[in-house]
N, C-alpha and C positions, 0 to 999 in steps of 0.2 A: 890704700883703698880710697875710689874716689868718692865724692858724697854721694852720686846716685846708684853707686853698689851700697855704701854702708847703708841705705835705706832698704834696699831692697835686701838684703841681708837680716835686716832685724823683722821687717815685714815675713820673713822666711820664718824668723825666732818665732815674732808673734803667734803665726798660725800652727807650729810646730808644737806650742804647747797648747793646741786646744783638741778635745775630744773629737774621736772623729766625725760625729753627727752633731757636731758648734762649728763644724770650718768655714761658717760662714754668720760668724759673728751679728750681734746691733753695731751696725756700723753712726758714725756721725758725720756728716760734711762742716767741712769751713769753706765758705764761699766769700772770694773776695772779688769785686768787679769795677771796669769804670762805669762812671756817671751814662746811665739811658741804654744800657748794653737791652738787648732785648730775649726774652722768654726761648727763642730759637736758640741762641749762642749761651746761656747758661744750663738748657736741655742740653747742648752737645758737648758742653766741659764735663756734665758731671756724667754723662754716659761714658767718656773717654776716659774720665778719672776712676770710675767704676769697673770698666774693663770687663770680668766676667762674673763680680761679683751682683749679683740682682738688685732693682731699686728698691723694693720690698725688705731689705735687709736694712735699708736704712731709717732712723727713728730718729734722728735730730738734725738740724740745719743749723746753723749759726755764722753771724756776721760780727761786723764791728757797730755798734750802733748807731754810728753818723751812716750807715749804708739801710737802714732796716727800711727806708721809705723808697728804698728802688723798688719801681713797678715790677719791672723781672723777677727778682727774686721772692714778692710775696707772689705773684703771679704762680713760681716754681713751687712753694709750697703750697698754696691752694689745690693746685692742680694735682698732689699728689699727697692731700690732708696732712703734711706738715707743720709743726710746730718752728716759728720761725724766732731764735734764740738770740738775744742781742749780747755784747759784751764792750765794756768800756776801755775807752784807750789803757787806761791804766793796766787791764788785767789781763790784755794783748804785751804790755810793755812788760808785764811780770812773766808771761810765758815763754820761753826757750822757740824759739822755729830753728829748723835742720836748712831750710834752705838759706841761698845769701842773703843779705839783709834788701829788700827793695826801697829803690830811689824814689819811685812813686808814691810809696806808704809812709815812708819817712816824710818827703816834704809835704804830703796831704797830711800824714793824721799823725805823725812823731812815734810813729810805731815800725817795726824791722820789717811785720808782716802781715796779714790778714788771716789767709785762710789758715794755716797750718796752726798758730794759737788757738782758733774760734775753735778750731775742729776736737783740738785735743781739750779744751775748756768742756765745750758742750758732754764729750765722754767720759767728764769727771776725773780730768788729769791723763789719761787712758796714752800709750804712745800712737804715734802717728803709724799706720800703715798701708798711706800712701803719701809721701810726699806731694808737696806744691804742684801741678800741672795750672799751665798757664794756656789758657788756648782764643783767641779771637776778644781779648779784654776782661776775663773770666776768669779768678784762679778757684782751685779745689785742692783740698786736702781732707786726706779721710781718716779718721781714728777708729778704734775696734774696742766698743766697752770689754773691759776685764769684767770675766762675769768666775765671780770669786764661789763654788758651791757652800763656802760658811758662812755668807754672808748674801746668800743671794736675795732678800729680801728688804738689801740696803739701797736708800737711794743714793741717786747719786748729785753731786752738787745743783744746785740751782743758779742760772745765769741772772742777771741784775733783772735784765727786762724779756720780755716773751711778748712777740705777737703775733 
């Protein structure tokens, strides 16, 4: 199995075990971008990473913290009263990514990946269910809180910094 079926595979798991009126989870983005990308091309990554699931469904953003001062991306969550979730190289380099390791993250920030860590950080460990999409300088990955009913009153991790 190649890694973009084993993903989509577990994305299957994921929603497979959820009720039939939750098949549409709190979802979290991980946004990773280059330097100056603009509000149009991070709009269109994560429409494309969302595909049919609704913006509406989503409740947290997160980046790497050396990324939190792109215009774009506070721009994105302004625009859609998002809480914009930082995370530090370290707890990027502690988190597992499913895609390959990128050239670009590694020689900028010594980390494998951007979005795909941010994403599953921000949902409190939660797996990914949607792999890395990379589209016009802009990656996205989406994670799907586990929403536990014996515990549904717990929160979930809190990232270093929020802005």
């Amino acid at each position: 199995m190649n890694p973009a079926e084993n993903r989509a595979s577990r994305a299957a798991s994921f929603e497979a075990t959820l009720e039939p009126t939750q098949r549409v989870p709190p979802l979290a983005l991980g946004i990773g971008c280059r330097r100056g990308v603009t509000l149009v091309q991070v709009e269109a990554a994560v429409q494309a990473a969302l595909g049919s699931w609704p913006l509406d469904s989503v409740t947290a953003v997160a980046t790497l913290d050396a990324k939190a001062g792109e215009p774009a991306l506070q721009a994105f969550c302004a625009a859609h009263a998002l809480p914009l979730q930082t995370y530090t190289r370290e707890q990027l380099a502690a988190t597992p990514t499913l895609s390959a390791p990128s050239a670009a993250a590694q020689a900028q920030f010594g980390v494998d990946g951007v979005c795909e860590p941010c994403a599953r950080l921000a949902a409190g460990g939660a797996p990914l269910v949607r792999g890395k999409l990379a589209l016009d300088g802009v990656t996205v990955a989406i994670a799907g809180f586990l929403q536990d009913p014996a515990n549904a009153d717990a929160k979930t991790p809190q990232p270093t910094h929020s802005r």
